[in-house]
Every structure is written in structure tokens, then in C-alpha cells.
TORTORVO-40091 format. One record per atom (N, C-alpha, C): residue number from 1; residue in three letters; atom name; x, y, z. Coordinates in nm, 3 decimals. Atoms other than C-alpha are relative to their C-alpha. Layout:
{NUM "ALA" "CA" {X Y Z}},
...
END
This chain:
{1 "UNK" "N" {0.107 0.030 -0.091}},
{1 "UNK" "CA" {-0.890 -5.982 7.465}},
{1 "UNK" "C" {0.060 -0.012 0.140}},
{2 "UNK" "N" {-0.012 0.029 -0.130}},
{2 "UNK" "CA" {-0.852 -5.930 7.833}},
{2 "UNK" "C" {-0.080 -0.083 0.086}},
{3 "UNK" "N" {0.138 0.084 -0.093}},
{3 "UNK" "CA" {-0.974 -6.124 8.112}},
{3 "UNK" "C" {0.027 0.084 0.149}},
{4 "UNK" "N" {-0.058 -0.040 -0.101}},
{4 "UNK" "CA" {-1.003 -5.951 8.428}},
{4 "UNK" "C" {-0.063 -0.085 0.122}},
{5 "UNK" "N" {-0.032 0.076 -0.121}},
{5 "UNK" "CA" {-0.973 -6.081 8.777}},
{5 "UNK" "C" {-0.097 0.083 0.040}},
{6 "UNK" "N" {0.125 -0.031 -0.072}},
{6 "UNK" "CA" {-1.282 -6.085 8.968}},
{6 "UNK" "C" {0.113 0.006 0.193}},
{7 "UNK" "N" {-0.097 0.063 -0.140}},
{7 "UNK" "CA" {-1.180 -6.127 9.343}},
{7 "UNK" "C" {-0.103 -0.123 0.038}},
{8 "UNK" "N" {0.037 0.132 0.001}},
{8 "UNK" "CA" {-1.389 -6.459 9.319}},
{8 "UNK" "C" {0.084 -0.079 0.007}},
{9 "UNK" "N" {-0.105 0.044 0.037}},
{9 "UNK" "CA" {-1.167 -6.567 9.100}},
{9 "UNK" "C" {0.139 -0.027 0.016}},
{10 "UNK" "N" {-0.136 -0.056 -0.032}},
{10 "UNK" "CA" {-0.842 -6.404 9.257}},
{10 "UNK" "C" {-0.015 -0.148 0.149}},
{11 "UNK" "N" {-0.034 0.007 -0.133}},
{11 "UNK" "CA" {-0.922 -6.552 9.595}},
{11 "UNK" "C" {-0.038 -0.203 -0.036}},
{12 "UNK" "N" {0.012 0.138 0.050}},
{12 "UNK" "CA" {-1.003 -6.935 9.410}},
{12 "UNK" "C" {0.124 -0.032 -0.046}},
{13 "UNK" "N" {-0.138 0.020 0.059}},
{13 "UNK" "CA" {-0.657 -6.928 9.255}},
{13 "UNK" "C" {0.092 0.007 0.112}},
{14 "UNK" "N" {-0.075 -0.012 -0.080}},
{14 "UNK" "CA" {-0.523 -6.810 9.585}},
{14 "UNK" "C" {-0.031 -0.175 0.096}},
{15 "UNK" "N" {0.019 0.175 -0.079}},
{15 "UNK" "CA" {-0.654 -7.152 9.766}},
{15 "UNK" "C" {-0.024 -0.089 -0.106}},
{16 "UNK" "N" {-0.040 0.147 0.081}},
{16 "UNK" "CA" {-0.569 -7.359 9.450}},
{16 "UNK" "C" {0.178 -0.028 0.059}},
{17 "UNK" "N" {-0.140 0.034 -0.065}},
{17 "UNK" "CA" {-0.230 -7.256 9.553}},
{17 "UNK" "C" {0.018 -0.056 0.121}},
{18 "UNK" "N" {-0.019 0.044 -0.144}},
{18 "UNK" "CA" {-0.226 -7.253 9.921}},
{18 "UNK" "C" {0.008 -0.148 -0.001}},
{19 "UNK" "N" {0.030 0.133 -0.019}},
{19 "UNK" "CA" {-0.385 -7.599 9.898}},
{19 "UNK" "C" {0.104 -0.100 -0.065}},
{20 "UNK" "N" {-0.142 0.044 0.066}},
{20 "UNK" "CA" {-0.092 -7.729 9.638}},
{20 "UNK" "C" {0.109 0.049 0.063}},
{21 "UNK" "N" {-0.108 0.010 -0.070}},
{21 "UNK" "CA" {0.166 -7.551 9.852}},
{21 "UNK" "C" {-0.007 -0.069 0.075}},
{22 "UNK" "N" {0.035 0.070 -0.133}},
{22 "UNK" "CA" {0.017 -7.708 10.129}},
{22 "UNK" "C" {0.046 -0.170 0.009}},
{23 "UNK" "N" {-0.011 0.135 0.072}},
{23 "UNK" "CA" {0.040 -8.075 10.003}},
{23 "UNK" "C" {0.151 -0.023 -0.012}},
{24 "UNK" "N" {-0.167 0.031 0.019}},
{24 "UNK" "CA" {0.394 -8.034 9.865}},
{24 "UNK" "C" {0.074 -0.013 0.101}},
{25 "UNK" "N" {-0.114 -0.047 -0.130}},
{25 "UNK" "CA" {0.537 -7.907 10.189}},
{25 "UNK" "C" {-0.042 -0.157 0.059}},
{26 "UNK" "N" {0.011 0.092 -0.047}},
{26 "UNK" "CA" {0.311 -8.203 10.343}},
{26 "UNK" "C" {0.081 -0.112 0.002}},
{27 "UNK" "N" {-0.054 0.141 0.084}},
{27 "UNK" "CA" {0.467 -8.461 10.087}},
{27 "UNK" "C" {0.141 -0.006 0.097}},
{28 "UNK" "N" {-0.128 -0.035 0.044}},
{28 "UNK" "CA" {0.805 -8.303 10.108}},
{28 "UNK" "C" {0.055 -0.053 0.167}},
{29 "UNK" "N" {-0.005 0.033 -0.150}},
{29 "UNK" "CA" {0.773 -8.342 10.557}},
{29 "UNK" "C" {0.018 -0.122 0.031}},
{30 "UNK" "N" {0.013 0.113 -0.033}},
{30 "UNK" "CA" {0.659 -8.646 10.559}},
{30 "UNK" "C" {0.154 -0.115 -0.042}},
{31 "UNK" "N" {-0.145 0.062 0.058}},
{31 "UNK" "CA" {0.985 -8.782 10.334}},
{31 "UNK" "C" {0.092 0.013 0.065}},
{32 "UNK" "N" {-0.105 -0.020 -0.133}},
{32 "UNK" "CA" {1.218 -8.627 10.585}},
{32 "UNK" "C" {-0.018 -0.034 0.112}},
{33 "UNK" "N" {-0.036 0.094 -0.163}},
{33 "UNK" "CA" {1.066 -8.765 10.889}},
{33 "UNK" "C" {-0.002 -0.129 -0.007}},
{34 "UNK" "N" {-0.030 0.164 0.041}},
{34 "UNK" "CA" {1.048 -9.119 10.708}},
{34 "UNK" "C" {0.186 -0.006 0.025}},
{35 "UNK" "N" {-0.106 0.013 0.011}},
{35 "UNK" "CA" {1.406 -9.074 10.621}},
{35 "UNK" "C" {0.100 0.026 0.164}},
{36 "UNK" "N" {-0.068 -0.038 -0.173}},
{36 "UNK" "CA" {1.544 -8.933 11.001}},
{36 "UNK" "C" {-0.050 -0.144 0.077}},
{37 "UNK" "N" {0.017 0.114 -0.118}},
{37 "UNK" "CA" {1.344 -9.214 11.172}},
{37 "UNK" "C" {0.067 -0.161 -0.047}},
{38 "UNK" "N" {-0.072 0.021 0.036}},
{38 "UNK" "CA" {1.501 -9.451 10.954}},
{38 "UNK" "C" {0.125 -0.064 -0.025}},
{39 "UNK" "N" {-0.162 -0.003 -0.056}},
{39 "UNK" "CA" {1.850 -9.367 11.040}},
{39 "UNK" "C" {0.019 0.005 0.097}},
{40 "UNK" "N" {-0.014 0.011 -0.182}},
{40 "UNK" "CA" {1.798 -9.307 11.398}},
{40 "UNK" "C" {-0.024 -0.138 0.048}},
{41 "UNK" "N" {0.040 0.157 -0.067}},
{41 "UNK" "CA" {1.600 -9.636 11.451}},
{41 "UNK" "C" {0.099 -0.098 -0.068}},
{42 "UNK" "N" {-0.058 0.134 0.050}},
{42 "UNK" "CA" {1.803 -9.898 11.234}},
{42 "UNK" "C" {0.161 0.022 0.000}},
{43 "UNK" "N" {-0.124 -0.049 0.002}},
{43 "UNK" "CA" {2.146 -9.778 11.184}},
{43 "UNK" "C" {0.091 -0.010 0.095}},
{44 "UNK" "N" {-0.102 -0.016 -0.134}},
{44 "UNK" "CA" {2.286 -9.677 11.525}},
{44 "UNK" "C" {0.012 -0.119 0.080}},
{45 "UNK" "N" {-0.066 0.109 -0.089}},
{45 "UNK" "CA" {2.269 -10.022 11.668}},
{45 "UNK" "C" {0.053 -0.109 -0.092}},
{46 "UNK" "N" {-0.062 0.067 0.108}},
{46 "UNK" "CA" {2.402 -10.194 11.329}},
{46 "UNK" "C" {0.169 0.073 0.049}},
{47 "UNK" "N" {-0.080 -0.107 0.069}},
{47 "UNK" "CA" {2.702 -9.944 11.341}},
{47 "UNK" "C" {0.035 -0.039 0.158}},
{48 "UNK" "N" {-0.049 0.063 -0.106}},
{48 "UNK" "CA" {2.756 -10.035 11.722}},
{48 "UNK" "C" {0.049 -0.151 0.028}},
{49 "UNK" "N" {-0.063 0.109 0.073}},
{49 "UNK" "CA" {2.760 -10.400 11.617}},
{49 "UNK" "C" {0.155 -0.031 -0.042}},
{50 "UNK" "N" {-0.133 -0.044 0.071}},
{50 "UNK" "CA" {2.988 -10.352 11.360}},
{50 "UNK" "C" {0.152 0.010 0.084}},
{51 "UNK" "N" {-0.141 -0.042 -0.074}},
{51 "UNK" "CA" {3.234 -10.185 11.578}},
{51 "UNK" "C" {0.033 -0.100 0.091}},
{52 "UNK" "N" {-0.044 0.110 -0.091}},
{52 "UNK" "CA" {3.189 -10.444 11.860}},
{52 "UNK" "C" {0.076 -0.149 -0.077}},
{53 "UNK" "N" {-0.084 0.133 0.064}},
{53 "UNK" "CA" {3.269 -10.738 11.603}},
{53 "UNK" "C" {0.113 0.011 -0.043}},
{54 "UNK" "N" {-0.166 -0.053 0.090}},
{54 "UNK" "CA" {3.587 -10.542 11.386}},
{54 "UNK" "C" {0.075 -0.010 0.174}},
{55 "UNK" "N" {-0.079 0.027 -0.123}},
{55 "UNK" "CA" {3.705 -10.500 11.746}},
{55 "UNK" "C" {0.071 -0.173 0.090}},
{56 "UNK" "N" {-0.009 0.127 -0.022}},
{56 "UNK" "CA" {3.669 -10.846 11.844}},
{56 "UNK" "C" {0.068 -0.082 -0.097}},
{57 "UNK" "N" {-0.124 0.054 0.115}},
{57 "UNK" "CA" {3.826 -10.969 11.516}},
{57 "UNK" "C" {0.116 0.051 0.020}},
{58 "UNK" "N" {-0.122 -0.038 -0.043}},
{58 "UNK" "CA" {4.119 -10.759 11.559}},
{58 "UNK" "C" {0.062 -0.027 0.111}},
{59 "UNK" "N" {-0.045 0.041 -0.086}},
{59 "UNK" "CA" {4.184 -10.870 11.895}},
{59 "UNK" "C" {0.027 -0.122 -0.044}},
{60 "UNK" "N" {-0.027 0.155 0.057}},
{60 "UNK" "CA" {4.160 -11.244 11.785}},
{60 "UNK" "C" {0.092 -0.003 -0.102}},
{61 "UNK" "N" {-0.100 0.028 0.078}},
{61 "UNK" "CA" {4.394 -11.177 11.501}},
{61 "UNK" "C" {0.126 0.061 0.055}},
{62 "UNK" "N" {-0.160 -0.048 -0.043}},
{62 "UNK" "CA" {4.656 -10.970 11.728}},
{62 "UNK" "C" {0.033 -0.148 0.107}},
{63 "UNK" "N" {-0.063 0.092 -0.063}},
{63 "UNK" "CA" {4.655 -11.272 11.975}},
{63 "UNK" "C" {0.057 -0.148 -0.096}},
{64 "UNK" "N" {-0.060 0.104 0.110}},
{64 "UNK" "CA" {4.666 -11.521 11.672}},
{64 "UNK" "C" {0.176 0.021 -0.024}},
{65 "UNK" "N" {-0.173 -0.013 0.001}},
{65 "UNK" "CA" {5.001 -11.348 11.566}},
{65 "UNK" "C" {0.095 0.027 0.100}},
{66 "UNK" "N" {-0.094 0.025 -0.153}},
{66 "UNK" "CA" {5.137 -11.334 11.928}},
{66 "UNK" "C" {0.011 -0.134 -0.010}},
{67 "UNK" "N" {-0.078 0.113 0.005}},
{67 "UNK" "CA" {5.139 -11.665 11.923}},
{67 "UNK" "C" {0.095 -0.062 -0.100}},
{68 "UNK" "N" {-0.094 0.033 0.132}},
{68 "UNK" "CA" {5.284 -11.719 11.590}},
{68 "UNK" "C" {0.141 0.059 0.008}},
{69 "UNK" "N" {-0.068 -0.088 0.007}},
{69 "UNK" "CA" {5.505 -11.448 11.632}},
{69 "UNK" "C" {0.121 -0.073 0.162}},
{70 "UNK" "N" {-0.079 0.105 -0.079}},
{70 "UNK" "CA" {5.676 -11.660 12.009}},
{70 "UNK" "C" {0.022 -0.147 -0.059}},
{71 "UNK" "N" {-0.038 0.083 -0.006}},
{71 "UNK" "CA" {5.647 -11.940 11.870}},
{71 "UNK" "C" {0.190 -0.044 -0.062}},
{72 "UNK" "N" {-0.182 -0.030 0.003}},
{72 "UNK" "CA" {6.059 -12.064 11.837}},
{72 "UNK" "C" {0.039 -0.001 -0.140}},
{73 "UNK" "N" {-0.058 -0.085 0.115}},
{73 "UNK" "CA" {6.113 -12.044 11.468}},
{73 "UNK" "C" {0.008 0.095 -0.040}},
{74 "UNK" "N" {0.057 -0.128 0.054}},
{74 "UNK" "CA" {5.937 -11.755 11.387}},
{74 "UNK" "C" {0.113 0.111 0.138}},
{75 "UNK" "N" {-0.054 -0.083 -0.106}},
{75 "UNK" "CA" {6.108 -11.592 11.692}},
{75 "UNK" "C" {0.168 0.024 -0.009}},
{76 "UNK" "N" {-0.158 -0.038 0.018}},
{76 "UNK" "CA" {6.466 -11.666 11.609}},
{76 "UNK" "C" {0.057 0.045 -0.151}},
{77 "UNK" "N" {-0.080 -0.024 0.124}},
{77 "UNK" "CA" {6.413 -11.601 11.268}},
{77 "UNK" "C" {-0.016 0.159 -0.028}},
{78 "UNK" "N" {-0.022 -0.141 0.020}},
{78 "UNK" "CA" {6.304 -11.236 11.337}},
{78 "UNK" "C" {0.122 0.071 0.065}},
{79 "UNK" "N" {-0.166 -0.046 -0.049}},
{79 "UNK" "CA" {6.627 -11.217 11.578}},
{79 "UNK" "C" {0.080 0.042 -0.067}},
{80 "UNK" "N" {-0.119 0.018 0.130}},
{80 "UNK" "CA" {6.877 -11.309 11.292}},
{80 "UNK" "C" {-0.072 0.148 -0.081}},
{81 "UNK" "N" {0.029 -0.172 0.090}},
{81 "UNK" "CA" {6.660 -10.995 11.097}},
{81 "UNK" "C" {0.069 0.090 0.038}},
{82 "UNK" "N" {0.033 -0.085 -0.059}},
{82 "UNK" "CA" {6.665 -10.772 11.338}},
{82 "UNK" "C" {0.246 0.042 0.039}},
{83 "UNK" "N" {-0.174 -0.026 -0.008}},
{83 "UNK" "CA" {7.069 -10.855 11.415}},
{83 "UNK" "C" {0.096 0.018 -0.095}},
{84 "UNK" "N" {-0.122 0.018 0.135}},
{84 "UNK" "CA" {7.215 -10.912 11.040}},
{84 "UNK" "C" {-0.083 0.174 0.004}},
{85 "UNK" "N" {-0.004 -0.153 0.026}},
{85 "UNK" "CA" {7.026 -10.500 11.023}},
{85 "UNK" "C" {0.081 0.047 0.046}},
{86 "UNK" "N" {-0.048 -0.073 -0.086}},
{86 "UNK" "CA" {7.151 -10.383 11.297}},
{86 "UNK" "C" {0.178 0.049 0.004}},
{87 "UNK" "N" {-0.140 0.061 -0.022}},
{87 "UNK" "CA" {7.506 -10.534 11.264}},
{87 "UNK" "C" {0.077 0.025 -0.179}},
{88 "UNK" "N" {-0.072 -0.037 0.115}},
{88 "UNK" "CA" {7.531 -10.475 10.873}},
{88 "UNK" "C" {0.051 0.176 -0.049}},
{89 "UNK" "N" {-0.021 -0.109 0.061}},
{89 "UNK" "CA" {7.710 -10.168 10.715}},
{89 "UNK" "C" {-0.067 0.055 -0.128}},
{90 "UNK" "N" {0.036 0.013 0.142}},
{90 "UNK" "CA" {7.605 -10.005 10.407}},
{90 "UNK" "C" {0.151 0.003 -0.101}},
END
């Protein structure tokens, strides 16, 4: 048994599709400009943050060990290192 295609029919199937491509692509748009705005809006000033605080910690821990590092034990005891290397043979 055949069925044949009217062009009623042809051109009802053609805008079942269209209208379901149409939709998907819609869906599919809308998910990518959720996702871009997102990352543009929340992100880039977290991520500037970030960097400003790791920066700021690392400074505070290089001046921490400057001072540790003059103060006079710590200072003569990297001397004696630095001279029993220098000064030993193998």
C-alpha cells in the first residue's frame, strides 16, 4: 500500500519541520548567550580579584621572610652554609 504525497501534505510536513528546526536552533541560541553572558559578567572581575589578593599574599609572605631571613640567627646561620659549601672539597 502506498501513500502518496499530496503537496498539502508535503508543504505541512515542511513547516512541522521548519517550525521544530526553528525552536531547536532557538533553544540551542538562547543556551549560548546564557552561557557567554555568564562568563563575561561574573568571572572577569572574580579572576581580577583573585590575582589582586595571590599578589598581595605573596608580597606579605616575601616581606615576612625578609625579615626572618635578617634577622641575626637566621642570617649567620645561612653564612656558615653558604661558607662550609663554598670552602668544602669533595
Amino acid at each position: 500500500m502506498s501513500t502518496s504525497l499530496t503537496p498539502h501534505t508535503t508543504s505541512s510536513a515542511l513547516e512541522r519541520l521548519r517550525t521544530s528546526t526553528d525552536t531547536a536552533i532557538y533553544r540551542i541560541t538562547n543556551r549560548v548567550t546564557a552561557r557567554y553572558r555568564a562568563i563575561v559578567s561574573g568571572e572577569e572581575g572574580m579572576t581580577t580579584i583573585e590575582y589582586a589578593l595571590g599578589t598581595l599574599a605573596a608580597a606579605a609572605l616575601a616581606g615576612i621572610l625578609l625579615l626572618v631571613v635578617k634577622s641575626g640567627g637566621i642570617q649567620s646561620a645561612i653564612n656558615n652554609l653558604f661558607t662550609q659549601a663554598l670552602t668544602s672539597t669533595p
